[in-house]
Structures are given as structure tokens and as C-alpha cells.
C-alpha beads as a LAMMPS data file, in Angstrom:
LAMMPS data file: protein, C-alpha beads

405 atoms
404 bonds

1 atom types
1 bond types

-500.0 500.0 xlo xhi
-500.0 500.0 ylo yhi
-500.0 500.0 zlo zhi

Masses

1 110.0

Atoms # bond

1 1 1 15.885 25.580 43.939
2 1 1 17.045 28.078 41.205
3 1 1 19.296 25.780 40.407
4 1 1 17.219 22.840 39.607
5 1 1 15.111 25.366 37.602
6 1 1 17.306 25.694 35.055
7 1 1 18.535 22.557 34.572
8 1 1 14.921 22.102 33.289
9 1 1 14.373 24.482 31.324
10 1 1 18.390 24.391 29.898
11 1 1 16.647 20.693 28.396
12 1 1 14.260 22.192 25.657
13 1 1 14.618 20.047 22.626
14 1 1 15.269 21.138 19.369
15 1 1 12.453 20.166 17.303
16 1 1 14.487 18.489 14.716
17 1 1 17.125 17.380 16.978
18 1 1 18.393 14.104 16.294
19 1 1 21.961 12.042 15.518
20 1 1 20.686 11.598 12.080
21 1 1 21.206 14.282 9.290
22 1 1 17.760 15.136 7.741
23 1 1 16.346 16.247 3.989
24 1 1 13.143 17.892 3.442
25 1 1 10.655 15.846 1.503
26 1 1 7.424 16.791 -0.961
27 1 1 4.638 14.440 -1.444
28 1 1 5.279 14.534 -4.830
29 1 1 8.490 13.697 -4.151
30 1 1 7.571 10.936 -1.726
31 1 1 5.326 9.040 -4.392
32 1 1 8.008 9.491 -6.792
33 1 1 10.330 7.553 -4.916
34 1 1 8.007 4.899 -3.786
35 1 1 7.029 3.996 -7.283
36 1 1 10.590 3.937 -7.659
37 1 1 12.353 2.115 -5.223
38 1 1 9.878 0.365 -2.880
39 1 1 10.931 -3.536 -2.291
40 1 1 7.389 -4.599 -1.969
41 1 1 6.531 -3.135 -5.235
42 1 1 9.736 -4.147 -7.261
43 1 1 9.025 -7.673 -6.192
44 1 1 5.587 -7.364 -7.264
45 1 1 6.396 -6.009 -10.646
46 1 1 8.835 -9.291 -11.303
47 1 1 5.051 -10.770 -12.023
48 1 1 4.781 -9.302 -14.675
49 1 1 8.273 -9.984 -16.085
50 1 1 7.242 -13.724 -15.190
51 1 1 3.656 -13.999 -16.895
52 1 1 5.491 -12.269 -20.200
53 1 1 7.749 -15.232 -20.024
54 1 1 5.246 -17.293 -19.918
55 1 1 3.462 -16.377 -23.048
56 1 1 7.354 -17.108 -24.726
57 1 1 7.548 -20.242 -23.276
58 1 1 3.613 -21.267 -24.145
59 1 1 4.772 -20.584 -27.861
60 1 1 7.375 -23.511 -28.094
61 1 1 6.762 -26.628 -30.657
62 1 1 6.794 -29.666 -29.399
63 1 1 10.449 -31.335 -29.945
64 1 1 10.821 -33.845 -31.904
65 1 1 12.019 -37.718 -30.871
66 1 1 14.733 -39.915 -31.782
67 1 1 15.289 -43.283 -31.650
68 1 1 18.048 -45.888 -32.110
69 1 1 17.828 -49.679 -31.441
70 1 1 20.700 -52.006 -32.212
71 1 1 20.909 -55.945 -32.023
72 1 1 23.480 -58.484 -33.404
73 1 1 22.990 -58.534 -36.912
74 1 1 20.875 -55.156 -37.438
75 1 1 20.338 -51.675 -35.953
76 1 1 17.458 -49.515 -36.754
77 1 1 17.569 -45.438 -36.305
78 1 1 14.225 -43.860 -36.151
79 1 1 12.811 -40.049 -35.494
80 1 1 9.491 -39.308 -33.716
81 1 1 7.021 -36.560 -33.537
82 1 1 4.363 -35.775 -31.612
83 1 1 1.460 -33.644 -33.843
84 1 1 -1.161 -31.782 -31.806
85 1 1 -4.382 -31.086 -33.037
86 1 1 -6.792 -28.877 -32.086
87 1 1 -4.586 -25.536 -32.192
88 1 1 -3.784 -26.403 -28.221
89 1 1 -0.591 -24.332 -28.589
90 1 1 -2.705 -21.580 -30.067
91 1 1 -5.111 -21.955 -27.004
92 1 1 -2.351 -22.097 -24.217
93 1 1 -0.145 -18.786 -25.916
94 1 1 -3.505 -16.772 -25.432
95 1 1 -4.202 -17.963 -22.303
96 1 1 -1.035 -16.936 -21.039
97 1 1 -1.199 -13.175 -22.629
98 1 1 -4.547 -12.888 -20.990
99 1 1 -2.502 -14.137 -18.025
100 1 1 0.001 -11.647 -18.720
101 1 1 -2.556 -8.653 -19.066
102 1 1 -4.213 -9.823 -15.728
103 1 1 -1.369 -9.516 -14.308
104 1 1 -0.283 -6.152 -15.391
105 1 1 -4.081 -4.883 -13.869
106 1 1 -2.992 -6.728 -10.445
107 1 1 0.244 -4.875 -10.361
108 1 1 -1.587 -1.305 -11.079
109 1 1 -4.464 -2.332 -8.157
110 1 1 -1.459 -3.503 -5.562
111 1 1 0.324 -0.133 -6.840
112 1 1 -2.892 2.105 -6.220
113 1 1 -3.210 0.285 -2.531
114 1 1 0.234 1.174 -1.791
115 1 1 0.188 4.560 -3.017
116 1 1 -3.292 4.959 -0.557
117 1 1 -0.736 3.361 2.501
118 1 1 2.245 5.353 1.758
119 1 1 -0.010 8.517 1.374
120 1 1 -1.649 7.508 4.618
121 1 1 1.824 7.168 6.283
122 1 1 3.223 11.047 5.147
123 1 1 -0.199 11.910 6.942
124 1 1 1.270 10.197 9.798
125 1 1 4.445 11.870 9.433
126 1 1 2.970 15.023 9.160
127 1 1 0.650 14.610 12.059
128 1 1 3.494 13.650 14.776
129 1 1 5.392 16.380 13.693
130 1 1 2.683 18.991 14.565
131 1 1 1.845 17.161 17.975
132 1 1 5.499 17.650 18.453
133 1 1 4.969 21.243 17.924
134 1 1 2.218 21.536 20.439
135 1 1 3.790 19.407 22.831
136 1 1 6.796 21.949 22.982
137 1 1 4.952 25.093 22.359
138 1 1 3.012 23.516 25.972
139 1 1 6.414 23.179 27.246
140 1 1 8.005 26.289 26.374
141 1 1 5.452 28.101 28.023
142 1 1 5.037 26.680 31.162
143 1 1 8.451 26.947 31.666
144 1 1 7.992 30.763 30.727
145 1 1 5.266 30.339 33.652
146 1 1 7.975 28.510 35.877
147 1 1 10.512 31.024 35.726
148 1 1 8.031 33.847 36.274
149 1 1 6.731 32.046 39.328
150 1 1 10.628 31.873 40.580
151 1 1 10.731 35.379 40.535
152 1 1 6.832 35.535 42.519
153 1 1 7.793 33.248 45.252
154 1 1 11.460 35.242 45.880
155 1 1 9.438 38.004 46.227
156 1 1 6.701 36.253 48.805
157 1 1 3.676 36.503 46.202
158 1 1 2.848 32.712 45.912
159 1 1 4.061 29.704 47.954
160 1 1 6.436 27.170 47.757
161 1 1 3.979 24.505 46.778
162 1 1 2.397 26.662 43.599
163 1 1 6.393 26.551 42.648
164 1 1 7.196 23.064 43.120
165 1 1 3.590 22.230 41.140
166 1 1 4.944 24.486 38.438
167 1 1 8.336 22.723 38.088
168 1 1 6.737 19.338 38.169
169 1 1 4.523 20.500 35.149
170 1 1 7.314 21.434 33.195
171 1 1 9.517 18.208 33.903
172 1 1 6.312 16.346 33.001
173 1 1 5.617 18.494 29.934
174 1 1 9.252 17.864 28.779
175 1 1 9.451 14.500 29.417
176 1 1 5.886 14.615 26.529
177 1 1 8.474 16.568 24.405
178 1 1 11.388 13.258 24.260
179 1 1 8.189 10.955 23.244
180 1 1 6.751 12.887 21.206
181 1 1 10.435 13.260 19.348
182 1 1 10.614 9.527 19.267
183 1 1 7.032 8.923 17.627
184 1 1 7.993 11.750 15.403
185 1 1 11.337 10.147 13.852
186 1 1 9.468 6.541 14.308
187 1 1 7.067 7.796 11.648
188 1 1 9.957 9.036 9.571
189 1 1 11.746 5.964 9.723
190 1 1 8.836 4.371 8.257
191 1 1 8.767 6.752 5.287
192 1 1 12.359 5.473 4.188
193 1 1 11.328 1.775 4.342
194 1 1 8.500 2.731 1.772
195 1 1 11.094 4.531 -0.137
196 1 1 13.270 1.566 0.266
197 1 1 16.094 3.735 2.200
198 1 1 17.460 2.857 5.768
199 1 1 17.302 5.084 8.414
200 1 1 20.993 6.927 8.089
201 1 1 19.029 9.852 6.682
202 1 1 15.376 10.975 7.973
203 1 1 13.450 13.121 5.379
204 1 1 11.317 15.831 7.193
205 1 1 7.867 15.718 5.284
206 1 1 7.258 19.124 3.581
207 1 1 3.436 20.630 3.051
208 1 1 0.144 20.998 5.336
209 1 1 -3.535 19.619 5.238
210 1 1 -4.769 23.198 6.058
211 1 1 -5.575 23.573 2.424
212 1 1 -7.272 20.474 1.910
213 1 1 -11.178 21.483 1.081
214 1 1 -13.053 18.928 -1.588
215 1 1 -16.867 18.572 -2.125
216 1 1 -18.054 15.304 -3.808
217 1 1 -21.735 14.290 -4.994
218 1 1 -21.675 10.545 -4.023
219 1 1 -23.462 9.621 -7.460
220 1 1 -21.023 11.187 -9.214
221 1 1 -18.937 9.198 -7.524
222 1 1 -20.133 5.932 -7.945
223 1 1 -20.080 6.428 -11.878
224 1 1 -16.476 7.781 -11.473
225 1 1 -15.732 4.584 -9.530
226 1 1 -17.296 1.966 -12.105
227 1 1 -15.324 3.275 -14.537
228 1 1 -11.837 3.616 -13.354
229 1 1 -10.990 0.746 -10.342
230 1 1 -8.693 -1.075 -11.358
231 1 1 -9.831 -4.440 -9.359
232 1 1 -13.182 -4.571 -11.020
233 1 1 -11.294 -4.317 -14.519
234 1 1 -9.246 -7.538 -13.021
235 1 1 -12.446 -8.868 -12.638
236 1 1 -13.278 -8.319 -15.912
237 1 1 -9.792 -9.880 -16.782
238 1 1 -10.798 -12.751 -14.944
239 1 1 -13.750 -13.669 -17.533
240 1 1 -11.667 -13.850 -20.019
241 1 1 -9.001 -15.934 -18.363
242 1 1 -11.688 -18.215 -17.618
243 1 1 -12.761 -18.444 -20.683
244 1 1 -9.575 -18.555 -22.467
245 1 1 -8.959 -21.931 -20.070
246 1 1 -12.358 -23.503 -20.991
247 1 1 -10.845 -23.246 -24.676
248 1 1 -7.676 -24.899 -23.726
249 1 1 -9.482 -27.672 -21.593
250 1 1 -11.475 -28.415 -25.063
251 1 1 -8.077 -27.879 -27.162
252 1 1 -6.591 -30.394 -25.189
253 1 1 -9.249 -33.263 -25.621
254 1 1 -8.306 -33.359 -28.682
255 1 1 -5.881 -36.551 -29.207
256 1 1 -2.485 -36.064 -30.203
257 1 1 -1.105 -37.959 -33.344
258 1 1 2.619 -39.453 -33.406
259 1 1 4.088 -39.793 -36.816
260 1 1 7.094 -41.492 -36.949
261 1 1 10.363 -42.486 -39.374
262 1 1 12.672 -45.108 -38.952
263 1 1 15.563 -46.508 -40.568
264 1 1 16.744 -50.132 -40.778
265 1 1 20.091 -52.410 -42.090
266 1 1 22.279 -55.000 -40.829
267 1 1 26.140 -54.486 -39.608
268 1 1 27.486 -56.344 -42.339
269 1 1 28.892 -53.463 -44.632
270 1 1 27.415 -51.850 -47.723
271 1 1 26.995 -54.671 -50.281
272 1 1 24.757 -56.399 -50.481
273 1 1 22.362 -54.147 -48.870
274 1 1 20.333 -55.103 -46.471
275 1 1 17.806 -52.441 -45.024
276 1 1 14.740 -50.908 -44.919
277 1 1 13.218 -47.627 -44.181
278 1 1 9.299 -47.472 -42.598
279 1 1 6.956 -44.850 -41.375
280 1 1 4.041 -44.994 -38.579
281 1 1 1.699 -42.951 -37.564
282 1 1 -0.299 -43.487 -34.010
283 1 1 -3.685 -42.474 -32.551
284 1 1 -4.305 -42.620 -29.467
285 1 1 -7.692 -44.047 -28.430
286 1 1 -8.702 -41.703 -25.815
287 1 1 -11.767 -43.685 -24.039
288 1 1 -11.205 -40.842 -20.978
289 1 1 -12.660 -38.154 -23.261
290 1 1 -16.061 -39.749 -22.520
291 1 1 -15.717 -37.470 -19.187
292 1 1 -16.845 -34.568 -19.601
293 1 1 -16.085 -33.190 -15.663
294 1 1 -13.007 -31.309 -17.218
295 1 1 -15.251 -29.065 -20.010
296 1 1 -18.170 -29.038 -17.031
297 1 1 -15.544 -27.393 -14.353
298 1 1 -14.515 -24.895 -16.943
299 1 1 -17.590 -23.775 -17.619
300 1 1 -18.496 -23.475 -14.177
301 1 1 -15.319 -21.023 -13.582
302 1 1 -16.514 -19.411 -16.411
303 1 1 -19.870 -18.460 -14.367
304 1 1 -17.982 -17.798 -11.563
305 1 1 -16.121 -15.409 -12.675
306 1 1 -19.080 -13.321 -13.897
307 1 1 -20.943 -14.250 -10.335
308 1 1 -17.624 -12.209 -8.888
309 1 1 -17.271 -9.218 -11.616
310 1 1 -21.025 -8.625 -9.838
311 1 1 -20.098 -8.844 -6.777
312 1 1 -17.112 -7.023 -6.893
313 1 1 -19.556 -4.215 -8.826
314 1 1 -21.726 -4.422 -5.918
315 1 1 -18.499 -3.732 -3.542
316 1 1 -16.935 -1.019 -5.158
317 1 1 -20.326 1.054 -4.521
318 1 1 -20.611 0.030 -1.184
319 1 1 -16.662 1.064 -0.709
320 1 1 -17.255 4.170 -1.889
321 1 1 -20.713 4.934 -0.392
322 1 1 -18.893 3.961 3.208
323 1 1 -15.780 6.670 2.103
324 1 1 -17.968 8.969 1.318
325 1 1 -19.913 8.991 4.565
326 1 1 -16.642 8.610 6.567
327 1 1 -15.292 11.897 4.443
328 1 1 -18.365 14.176 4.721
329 1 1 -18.472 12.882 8.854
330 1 1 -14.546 14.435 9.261
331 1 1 -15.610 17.202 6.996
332 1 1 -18.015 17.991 9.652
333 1 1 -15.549 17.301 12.639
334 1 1 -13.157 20.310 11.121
335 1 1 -15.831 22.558 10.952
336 1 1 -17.000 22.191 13.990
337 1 1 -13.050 22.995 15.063
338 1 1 -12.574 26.297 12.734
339 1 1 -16.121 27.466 14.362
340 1 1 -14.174 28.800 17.162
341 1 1 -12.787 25.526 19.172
342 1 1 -9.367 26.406 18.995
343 1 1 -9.128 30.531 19.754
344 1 1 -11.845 30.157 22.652
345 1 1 -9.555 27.631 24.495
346 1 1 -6.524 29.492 24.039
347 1 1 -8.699 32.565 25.276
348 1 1 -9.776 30.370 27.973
349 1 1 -5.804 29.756 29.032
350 1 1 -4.826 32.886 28.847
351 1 1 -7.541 34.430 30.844
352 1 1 -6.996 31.765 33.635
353 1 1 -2.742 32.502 33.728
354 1 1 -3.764 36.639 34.135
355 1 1 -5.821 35.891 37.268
356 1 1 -3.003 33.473 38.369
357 1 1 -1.208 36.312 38.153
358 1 1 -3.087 38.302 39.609
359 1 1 -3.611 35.960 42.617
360 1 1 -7.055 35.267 42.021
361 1 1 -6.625 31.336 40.882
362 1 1 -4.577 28.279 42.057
363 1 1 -1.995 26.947 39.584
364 1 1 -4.004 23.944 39.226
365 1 1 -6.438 26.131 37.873
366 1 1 -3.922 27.195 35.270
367 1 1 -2.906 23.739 34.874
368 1 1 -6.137 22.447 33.916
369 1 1 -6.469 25.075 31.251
370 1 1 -3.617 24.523 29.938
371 1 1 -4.202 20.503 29.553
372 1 1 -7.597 21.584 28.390
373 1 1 -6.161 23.536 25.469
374 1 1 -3.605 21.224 24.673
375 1 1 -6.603 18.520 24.717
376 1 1 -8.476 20.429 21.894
377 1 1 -5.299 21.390 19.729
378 1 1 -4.298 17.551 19.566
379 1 1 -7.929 16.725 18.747
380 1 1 -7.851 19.239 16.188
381 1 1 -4.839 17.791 14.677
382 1 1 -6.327 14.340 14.721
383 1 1 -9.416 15.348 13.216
384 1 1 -7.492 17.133 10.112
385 1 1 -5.587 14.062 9.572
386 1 1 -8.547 12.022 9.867
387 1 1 -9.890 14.700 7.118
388 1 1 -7.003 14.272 5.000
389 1 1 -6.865 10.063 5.160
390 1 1 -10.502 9.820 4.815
391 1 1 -10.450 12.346 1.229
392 1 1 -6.933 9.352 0.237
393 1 1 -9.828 6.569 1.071
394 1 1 -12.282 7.782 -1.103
395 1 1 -10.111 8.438 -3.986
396 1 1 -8.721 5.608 -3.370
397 1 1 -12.686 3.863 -3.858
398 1 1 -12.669 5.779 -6.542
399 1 1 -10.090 4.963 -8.688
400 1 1 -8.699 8.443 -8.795
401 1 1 -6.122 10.585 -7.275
402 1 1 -5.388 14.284 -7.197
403 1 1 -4.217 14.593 -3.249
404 1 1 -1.893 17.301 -2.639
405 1 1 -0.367 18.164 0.487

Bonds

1 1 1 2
2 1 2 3
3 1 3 4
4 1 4 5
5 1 5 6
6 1 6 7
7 1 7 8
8 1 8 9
9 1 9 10
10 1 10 11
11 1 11 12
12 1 12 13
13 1 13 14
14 1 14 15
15 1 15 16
16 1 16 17
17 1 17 18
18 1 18 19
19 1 19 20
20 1 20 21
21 1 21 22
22 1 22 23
23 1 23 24
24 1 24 25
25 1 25 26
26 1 26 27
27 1 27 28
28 1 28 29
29 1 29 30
30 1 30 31
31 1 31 32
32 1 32 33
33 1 33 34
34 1 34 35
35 1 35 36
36 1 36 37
37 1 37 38
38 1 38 39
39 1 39 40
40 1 40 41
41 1 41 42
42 1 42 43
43 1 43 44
44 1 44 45
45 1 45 46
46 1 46 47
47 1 47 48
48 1 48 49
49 1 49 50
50 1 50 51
51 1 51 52
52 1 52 53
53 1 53 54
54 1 54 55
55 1 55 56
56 1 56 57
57 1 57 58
58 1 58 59
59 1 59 60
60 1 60 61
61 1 61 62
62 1 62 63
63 1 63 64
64 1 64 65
65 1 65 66
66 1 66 67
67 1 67 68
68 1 68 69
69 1 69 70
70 1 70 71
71 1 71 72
72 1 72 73
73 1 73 74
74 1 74 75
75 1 75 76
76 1 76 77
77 1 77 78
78 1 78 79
79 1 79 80
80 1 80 81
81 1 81 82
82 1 82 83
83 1 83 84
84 1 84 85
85 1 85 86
86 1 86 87
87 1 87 88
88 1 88 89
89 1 89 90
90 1 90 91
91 1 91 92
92 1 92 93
93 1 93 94
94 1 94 95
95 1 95 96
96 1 96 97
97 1 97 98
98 1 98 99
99 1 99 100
100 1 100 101
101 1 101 102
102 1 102 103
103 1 103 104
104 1 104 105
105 1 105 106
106 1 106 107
107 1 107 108
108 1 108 109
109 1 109 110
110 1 110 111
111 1 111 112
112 1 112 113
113 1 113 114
114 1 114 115
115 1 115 116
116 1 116 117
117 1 117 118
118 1 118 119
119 1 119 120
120 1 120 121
121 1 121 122
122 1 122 123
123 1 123 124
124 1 124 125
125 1 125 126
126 1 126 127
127 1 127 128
128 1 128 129
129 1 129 130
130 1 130 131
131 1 131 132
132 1 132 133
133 1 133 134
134 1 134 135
135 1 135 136
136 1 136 137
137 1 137 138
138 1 138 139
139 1 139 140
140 1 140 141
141 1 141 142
142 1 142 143
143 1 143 144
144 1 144 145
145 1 145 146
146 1 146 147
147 1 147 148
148 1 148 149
149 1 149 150
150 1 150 151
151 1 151 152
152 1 152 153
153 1 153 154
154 1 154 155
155 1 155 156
156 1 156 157
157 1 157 158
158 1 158 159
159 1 159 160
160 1 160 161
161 1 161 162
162 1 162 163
163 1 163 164
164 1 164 165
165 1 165 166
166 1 166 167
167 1 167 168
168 1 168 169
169 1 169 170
170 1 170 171
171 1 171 172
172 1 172 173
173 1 173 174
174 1 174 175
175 1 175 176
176 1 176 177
177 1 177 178
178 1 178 179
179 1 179 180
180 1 180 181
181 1 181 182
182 1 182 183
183 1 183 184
184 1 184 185
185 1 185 186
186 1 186 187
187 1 187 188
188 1 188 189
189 1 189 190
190 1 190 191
191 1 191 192
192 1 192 193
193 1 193 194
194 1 194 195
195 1 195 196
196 1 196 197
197 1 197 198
198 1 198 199
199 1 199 200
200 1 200 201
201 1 201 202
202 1 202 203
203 1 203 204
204 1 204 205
205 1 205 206
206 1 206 207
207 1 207 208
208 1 208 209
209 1 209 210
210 1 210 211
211 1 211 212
212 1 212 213
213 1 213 214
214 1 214 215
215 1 215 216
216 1 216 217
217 1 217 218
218 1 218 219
219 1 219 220
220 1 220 221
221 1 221 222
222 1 222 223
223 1 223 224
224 1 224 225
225 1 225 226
226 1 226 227
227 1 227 228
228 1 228 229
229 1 229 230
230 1 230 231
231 1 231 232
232 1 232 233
233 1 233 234
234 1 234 235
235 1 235 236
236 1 236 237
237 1 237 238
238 1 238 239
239 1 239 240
240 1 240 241
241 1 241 242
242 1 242 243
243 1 243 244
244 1 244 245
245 1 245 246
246 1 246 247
247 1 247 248
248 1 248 249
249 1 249 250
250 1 250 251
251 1 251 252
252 1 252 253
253 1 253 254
254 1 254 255
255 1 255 256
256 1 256 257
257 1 257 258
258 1 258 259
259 1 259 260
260 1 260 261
261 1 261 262
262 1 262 263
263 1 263 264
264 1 264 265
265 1 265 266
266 1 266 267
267 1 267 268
268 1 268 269
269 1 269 270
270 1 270 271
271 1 271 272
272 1 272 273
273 1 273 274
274 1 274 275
275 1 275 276
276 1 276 277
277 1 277 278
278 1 278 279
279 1 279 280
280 1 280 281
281 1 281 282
282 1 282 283
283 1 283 284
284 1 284 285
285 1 285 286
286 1 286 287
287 1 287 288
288 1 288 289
289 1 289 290
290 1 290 291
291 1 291 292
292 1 292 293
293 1 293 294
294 1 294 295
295 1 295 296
296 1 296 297
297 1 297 298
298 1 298 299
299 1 299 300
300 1 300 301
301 1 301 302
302 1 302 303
303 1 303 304
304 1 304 305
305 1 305 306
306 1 306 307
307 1 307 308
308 1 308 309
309 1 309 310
310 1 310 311
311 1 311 312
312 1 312 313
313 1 313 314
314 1 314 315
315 1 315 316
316 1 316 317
317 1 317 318
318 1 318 319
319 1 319 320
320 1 320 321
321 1 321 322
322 1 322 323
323 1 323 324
324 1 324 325
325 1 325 326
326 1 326 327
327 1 327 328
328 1 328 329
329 1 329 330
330 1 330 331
331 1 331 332
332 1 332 333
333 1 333 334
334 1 334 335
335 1 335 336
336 1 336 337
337 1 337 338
338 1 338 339
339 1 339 340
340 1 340 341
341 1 341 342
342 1 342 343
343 1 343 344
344 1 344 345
345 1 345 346
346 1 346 347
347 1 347 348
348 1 348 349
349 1 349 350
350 1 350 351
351 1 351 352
352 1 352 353
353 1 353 354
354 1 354 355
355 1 355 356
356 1 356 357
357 1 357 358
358 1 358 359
359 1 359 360
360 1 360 361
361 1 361 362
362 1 362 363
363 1 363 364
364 1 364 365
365 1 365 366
366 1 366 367
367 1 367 368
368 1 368 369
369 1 369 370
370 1 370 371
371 1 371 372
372 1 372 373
373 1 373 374
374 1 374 375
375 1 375 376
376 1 376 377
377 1 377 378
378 1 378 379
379 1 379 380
380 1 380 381
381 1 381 382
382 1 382 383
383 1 383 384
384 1 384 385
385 1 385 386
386 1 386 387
387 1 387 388
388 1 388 389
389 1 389 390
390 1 390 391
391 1 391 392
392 1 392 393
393 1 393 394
394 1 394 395
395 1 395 396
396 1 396 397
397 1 397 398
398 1 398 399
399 1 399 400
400 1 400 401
401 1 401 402
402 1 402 403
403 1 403 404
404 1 404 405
């Protein structure tokens, strides 16, 4: 029975134990390297690289035509060229760079949502390490309480069953410790996909939400919000792509005109001469410009576009009206922890081991404080990362960002 006792409690994990080497890791830090490096992003940011050369591309002349015909007695060489009225390649260059510049403001609201998940992630991180910490702080000491009771049943003070139910507890408890290790470096391995690292080398996440402590005024907010989101600028951006389309669907009504040169002789050598040079130009008659649909739907997208800068307006209040109520609700939730939650469990524990002691309780007594406290400590982690990603959220509504961890 001794024996099996400390083969138990010989299996107490190292908190960072693992195969993988390991690096400590800031927020800062963390950010830094997503900006940098995640795959997601990089592949987002080719957009941009794309929609700039567009507005190159939009910029080219029209190339010019030739011609050569060739019969029996003559053969005529001629050189074609299509004019375009209307400034259409003046119309299509800016609708690109407005293309380009909506673009650039999609790229900056995808980077802001990532920055929000990958934030939300170190939270993550963070919060399975501490659970870790409780799980083996629970474990440490009821194996503290299973060796004691080793020594209290060799001496005849409690019975074989309290020892047996103590040595269960602890393989149970320790078995809590391996998942909780596994959730822990799960977490981490996520961080280096965001960073766009494998998983040779885990990077422990460095820094607390014990600090966090923010008070907002949701108006403030809401003023804050309509000026710096970057999705209801897009929106903005979307106007004037609209608008900048509606000018290139009336450029490009206007007919083109062909001008052309040719030249003419026979095969018969230089003297006598026998050629000709002549010159065309040609309209087209473009009966389909009658239908107006084209101009009508661009005008219409024009209208839609400012019927979604509203209601993307009307969103970003509601988005951060719901953050805010979310924040100040966890806000609450913490308090009602630091009131006392925490310190009168653990009081509760301890009091309830002493009279185990003592041989005035059961060990399921002491067991069921024990889960109790480890109940409230987890909830009290939850609730401070719950804190933490609800104050990301409603910067993120915001359009701002100052978290620190």
C-alpha cells in the first residue's frame, strides 16, 4: 500500500514539462510577430499588391492595328487605331485607385479582426496555463493529505477506506493535471500558427490580466467609434467606388472612333508606279445606347451604397452598445470575486482538513471542500478572462486599442 503511494505521488508533472523546448513570449511581442508573419494576413495583403497593379494596367493605350492584304497583281499595307472618347481610360485608372484605396481599408479592418482573435487566443493561452496551476496546486496538496493519512492509518487513527478514498483523489486529481497539460500546450500550439511557426518550439505567454481595470462612458464611446472603424470608412470607400463606376458606365457609352491608314501598289516593280495611299475613319452607330438599364443600375449602386454606409453607422453603435454591456456585466462578475469569493473558500478548505484531522469530519467532507474551492478558483479564472476578452471586444467596436497584458 506504501508502495502504490508513491508511485502516485513520484508522477507530479512539471508544469512546463513537455518534449518541446519553450521561449517566453510578451504580448507585444506576440502582435509583433503576427503582423509579421501570419499566412492569413500575408495572403491578404497580396490584395493590395494586386489592386495597385491594377491601376498600372487600367493606364495602358489602346494598341494600335495593322493590316496587310495581298492579291495577284497588288498588295495593300494598312495601320489601324482605335480612338476612345469620352476620357474612358481616365474613368477606369480612377476607378481602380479608388479600388486600390478600398482595398488598403479592407486589409487594415481584416488586420484589426485578427489582431482582436489573436489577442483573444494569448487570453486563452494565458487562461489554461493558470487552470494548470490550480489543477496541480489541487494535486499537490491532496497528495500532501495522502501521505499524511499514510502515516494516520499506520498508526490506527483513520481507516482503510478514508485511505483508499484519499489515494483515489489524488490519482483522479493527477490524471486533471495530464489534461490540463495537453489543453495548455494545445493553446500554445495555436499561438505559433498565428505567428506562422510550427510547433518544434512552444512560446510560454508572459504577463497577467490582474492589472486589467478600464472605465468607459458608452457615449464617449460611440463618438470614439464613428470616428475611427475602419469598416464604416470602407463603407465610405464604397460610395465612391460606386460612383467612380457610374462614371465609367457613362464614359463607356460613348462610341469609339477607328481611324485608319493604308497603303496600296501592284507587284510589278518601281516604275511605273502604281499605288495609292488612303485614310478612313469609322463611327460606330451605337443604336444600344438607347438603353439606359446600364446608367439606371449604376445609379442604383450608387444609392446602395449610401443605404449601407447607414446601416453599417447604425451597426457600429449597436456593436459597441452590446460590448459595452457585455464589459461592464464581467466587470461586475470580478468584483463580485475580489469581494471575498476566493479567501472564504480557501478558509472554508482549510477549516474542513483541521477537523479531518482532528477526527471530527469524513474525508468526503474534505473532498467536497476541496472540489468546492477548486470550483470557485476556475470560475474566477474564467470570469477574468471573460473580463479581459470582453475589454479586446469593445476596443475592438471601437476602433481602438491600448490592451496590455
Amino acid at each position: 500500500m506504501l508502495l502504490l503511494l508513491f508511485v502516485v505521488c513520484s508522477e507530479a508533472p512539471a508544469q512546463n514539462a513537455g518534449s518541446a523546448p519553450a521561449q517566453e513570449l510578451t504580448f507585444q511581442e506576440y502582435l509583433a510577430r503576427v503582423g509579421r508573419s501570419n499566412l492569413s494576413y500575408l495572403a491578404e495583403r497580396m490584395n493590395i499588391d494586386i489592386a495597385e497593379a491594377e491601376v498600372v494596367a487600367q493606364k495602358v493605350l489602346p494598341d494600335p492595328e495593322l493590316e496587310f492584304e495581298a492579291a495577284n497583281e497588288t498588295f495593300s499595307l494598312g495601320l489601324g487605331y482605335s480612338l476612345e472618347l469620352g476620357n474612358k481610360r481616365g474613368a477606369r485608372v480612377k476607378l481602380a485607385r479608388s479600388m486600390a484605396e478600398y482595398e488598403r481599408l479592407s486589409l487594415e479592418a481584416y488586420f484589426q479582426e485578427l489582431r482582436a482573435e489573436s489577442a483573444d487566443l494569448f487570453l486563452e493561452a494565458i487562461l489554461q496555463r493558470e487552470l494548470l496551476g490550480v489543477k496541480l496546486d489541487s494535486y499537490q496538496y491532496m497528495r500532501q493529505l495522502s501521505t499524511s493519512d499514510s502515516l494516520r492509518y499506520a498508526s490506527g487513527e483513520i481507516t482503510e477506506n478514508d485511505l483508499r478514498q484519499s489515494r483515489l483523489e489524488t490519482s483522479a486529481l493527477l490524471n486533471d493535471v495530464y489534461e490540463q497539460q495537453a489543453a495548455y500546450k494545445s493553446a500554445l500550439a495555436v499561438l505559433n500558427q498565428y505567428m506562422g511557426l510550427t510547433a518544434d518550439t512552444l512560446h510560454l505567454p508572459v504577463g497577467t490580466w490582474d492589472s486589467l481595470d478600464r472605465d468607459f462612458y458608452l457615449a464617449d464611446l460611440v463618438k470614439v467609434g464613428l470616428e475611427n472603424r475602419i469598416d464604416l470608412r470602407a463603407s465610405e470607400k464604397g460610395i465612391e467606388v460606386s460612383t467612380n463606376e457610374y462614371r465609367l458606365t457613362r464614359a463607356e457609352r460613348r462610341p469609339d472612333i477607328g481611324l485608319s491608314v493604308s497603303y496600296e501598289r501592284d507587284w510589278n516593280g518601281f516604275l511605273p508606279p502604281s499605288r495609292s495611299v488612303t485614310g478612313g475613319v469609322s463611327i460606330p452607330l451605337s443604336f444600344s445606347n438607347t438603353n439606359k438599364a446600364a446608367i439606371r443600375a449604376a445609379k442604383l449602386r450608387i444609392e446602395q451604397s449610401g443605404i449601407r454606409k447607414k446601416d453599417m453607422t447604425l451597426q457600429v453603435q449597436t456593436e459597441i452598445s452590446q460590448a459595452w454591456y457585455s464589459f461592464e456585466a464581467e466587470k461586475k462578475k470580478v468584483n463580485q470575486y475580489k469581494t471575498g469569493m476566493l479567501e472564504e473558500s480557501q478558509k472554508v478548505l482549510d477549516g474542513m482538513v483541521y477537523r479531518y484531522r482532528r477526527g471530527e469530519s469524513s474525508i468526503l467532507d474534505v473532498l467536497i471542500a476541496q472540489r468546492t474551492h477548486n470550483d470557485v478558483r476556475q470560475q474566477y479564472l474564467e470570469t477574468m478572462k471573460g473580463y479581459a476578452a470582453a475589454l479586446v471586444e469593445l476596443e475592438k467596436a471601437c476602433g481602438i486599442w491600448d490592451v496590455e497584458f
